[in-house]
Each structure stands twice: as C-alpha cells, then as structure tokens.
C-alpha positions, 0 to 999 in steps of 0.5 A: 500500500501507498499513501501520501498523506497518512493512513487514517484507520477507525474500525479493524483494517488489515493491511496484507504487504508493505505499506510506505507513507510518503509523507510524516503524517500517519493517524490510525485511529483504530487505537485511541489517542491517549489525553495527552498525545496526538498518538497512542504509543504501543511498546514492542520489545524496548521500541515504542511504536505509534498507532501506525506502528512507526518508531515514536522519535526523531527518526523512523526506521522500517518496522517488523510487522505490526499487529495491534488487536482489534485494530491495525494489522500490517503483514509487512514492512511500514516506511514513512518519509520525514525529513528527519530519515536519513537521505538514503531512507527517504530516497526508497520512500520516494522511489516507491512513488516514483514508480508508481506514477509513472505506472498510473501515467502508463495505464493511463495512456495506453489506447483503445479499448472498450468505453463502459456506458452508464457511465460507467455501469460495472454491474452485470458485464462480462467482460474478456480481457482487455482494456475498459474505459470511462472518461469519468465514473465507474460504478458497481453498485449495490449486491452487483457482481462484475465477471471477468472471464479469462477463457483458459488464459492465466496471462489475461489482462484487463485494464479499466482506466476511469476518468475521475473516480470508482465507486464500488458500493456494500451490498444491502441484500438481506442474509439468508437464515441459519443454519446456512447464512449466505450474504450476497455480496456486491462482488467481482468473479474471476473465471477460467483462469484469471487471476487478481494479479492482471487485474489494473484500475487506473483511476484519475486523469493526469495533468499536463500542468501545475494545479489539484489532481482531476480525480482520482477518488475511489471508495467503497461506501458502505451498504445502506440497508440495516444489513452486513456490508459485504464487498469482494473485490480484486486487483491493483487500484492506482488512484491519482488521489485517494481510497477510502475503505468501509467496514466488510471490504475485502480486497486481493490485490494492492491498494495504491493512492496519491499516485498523481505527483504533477505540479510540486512533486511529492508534496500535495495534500492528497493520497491518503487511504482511509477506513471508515466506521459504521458498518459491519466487518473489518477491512482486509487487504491481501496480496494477490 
C-alpha cells in the first residue's frame, strides 16, 4: 500500500504487504489517542511504536510487522518519509512513488479499448480481457457482481482506466437464515483462469500542468440497508488521489493512492487511504 498523506484507520483494517507513507503524517485511529498525545504509543520489545506502528522519535526506521488487536494489522514492512530519515531512507520512500506514477501515467495512456456506458455501469458485464474505459465514473453498485472471464488464459489482462473516480458500493441484500447464512455480496468473479494479479484500475486523469489532481477518488461506501456490508473485490487500484475503505471490504490485490505527483512533486495534500466506521466487518487487504 501507498499513501501520501497518512493512513487514517477507525474500525479493524488489515493491511496484507508493505505499506510506505510518503509523507510524516500517519493517524490510525483504530487505537485511541491517549489525553495527552496526538498518538497512542504501543511498546514492542524496548521500541515504542505509534498507532501506525512507526518508531515514536526523531527518526523512523522500517518496522517488523505490526499487529495491534482489534485494530491495525500490517503483514509487512511500514516506511514513512520525514525529513528527519536519513537521505538514503527517504530516497526508497520516494522511489516507491516514483514508480508508481509513472505506472498510473502508463495505464493511463495506453489506447483503445472498450468505453463502459452508464457511465460507467460495472454491474452485470462480462467482460474478456482487455482494456475498459470511462472518461469519468465507474460504478458497481449495490449486491452487483462484475465477471471477468479469462477463457483458459492465466496471462489475461484487463485494464479499466476511469476518468475521475470508482465507486464500488456494500451490498444491502438481506442474509439468508441459519443454519446456512449466505450474504450476497456486491462482488467481482474471476473465471477460467484469471487471476487478481492482471487485474489494473487506473483511476484519475493526469495533468499536463501545475494545479489539484482531476480525480482520482475511489471508495467503497458502505451498504445502506440495516444489513452486513459485504464487498469482494480484486486487483491493483492506482488512484491519482485517494481510497477510502468501509467496514466488510475485502480486497486481493494492492491498494495504491496519491499516485498523481504533477505540479510540486511529492508534496500535495492528497493520497491518503482511509477506513471508515459504521458498518459491519473489518477491512482486509491481501496480496494477490
């Protein structure tokens, strides 16, 4: 996961891989702030560690992995830039970013395709490989499942590049009764070999000058019925700005947010990925 200003959590996340933080702001509310801190120290070993699980001082340092009950679990390595690191530390914070523009750049730019009409109406397609766009929204809605069908190839790719932003929202159906429970959730279906990993959203429209990112917002609001939330979805999300999760999202894939860096690079105050409370279940994002 990428952020470029901070990490916000407020119910359960889980966080599967390395998270790096390009910038020094890192506010996870999954634990609370104690009176006197904006922070809520959590002692490893002889290391006191904020509620992002980074070393409380002058220096951050890449951390071993984080688990703090009922709260934030990060799998892997957790990196935070601040001008306090040292030159050669920060330098593999913004090489991570760098990287990662110039893949958003990339995804963005490639041609062709197949326009999505609604605009941009997931629900109900099934689509082959290939390369699907909106020069706005993409939306799949609630309890709609997406099917993305490779046919027997394991090396299928697709490619969905969205204008200004992504919205995949809860399910609100109604669960069935005990003894079985099945929830039908708002959902995307791999099938005949496709795999999380060829899965690519680029989400934003690059600038060709100076001035605040045009889009790039995903979110996953949550159901708004009196029923469990319930999201799977799959693939890499490149946002030009930033993720904001609700509670029972589960992703495969990597979660990518303030990837837009025209203008005063590294600095903007976007690119931040979010949790949100107020409905059921925690977040969990693995590797695909």
């Amino acid at each position: 996961m990428t952020t470029s200003a901070g990490l916000t959590t407020s119910l359960g996340a889980t966080f599967g891989g390395d998270v790096v933080m390009d910038a020094p702001v890192s506010t996870c509310t999954a634990v609370p702030a104690a009176a006197t801190s904006s922070i809520a120290p959590v002692v490893v070993g002889i290391a006191q560690l904020d509620s992002c699980g980074l070393e409380v001082g002058l220096i951050d340092t890449i951390n071993p992995p984080v688990n703090i009950p009922n709260g934030l679990n990060i799998t892997g390595q957790t990196v935070r830039y601040s001008a306090t690191n040292s030159a050669a530390f920060n330098a593999k914070v913004r090489a991570v970013k760098t990287a990662l523009n110039m893949a958003w750049m990339g995804a963005s730019q490639q041609v062709g395709g197949t326009l999505i009409p609604g605009p941009g109406a997931l629900g109900g397609l099934h689509l082959t490989p290939g390369i699907y766009k909106s020069a706005s929204t993409m939306v799949l809605g609630s309890g709609e499942t997406l099917t993305l069908d490779a046919f027997g190839n394991a090396n299928a790719v697709w490619l969905f590049q969205v204008g200004s932003s992504l919205t995949i929202t809860g399910s609100t159906v109604a669960c069935t009764p005990l003894p079985v429970v099945i929830c039908t959730p708002t959902q995307i279906v791999l099938l005949h070999g496709a795999q999380a990993k060829n899965v690519f959203w680029q989400v934003g429209t690059p600038r060709m000058a100076d001035g605040a990112p045009l889009g790039g917002d995903v979110s996953f609001p949550a159901a708004t019925g009196p029923v469990q939330n319930n999201t799977i979805f799959v693939g890499t999300i490149m946002a030009g700005n930033s993720v904001t999760f609700a509670g029972g999202t589960q992703v495969t894939g990597r979660i990518l947010a303030g990837a837009d860096l025209q203008g005063a690079t590294n600095t903007q105050t976007g690119g931040t990925v979010t949790t949100t409370g107020g409905s059921t279940g925690s977040v969990v994002v693995n590797l695909p």
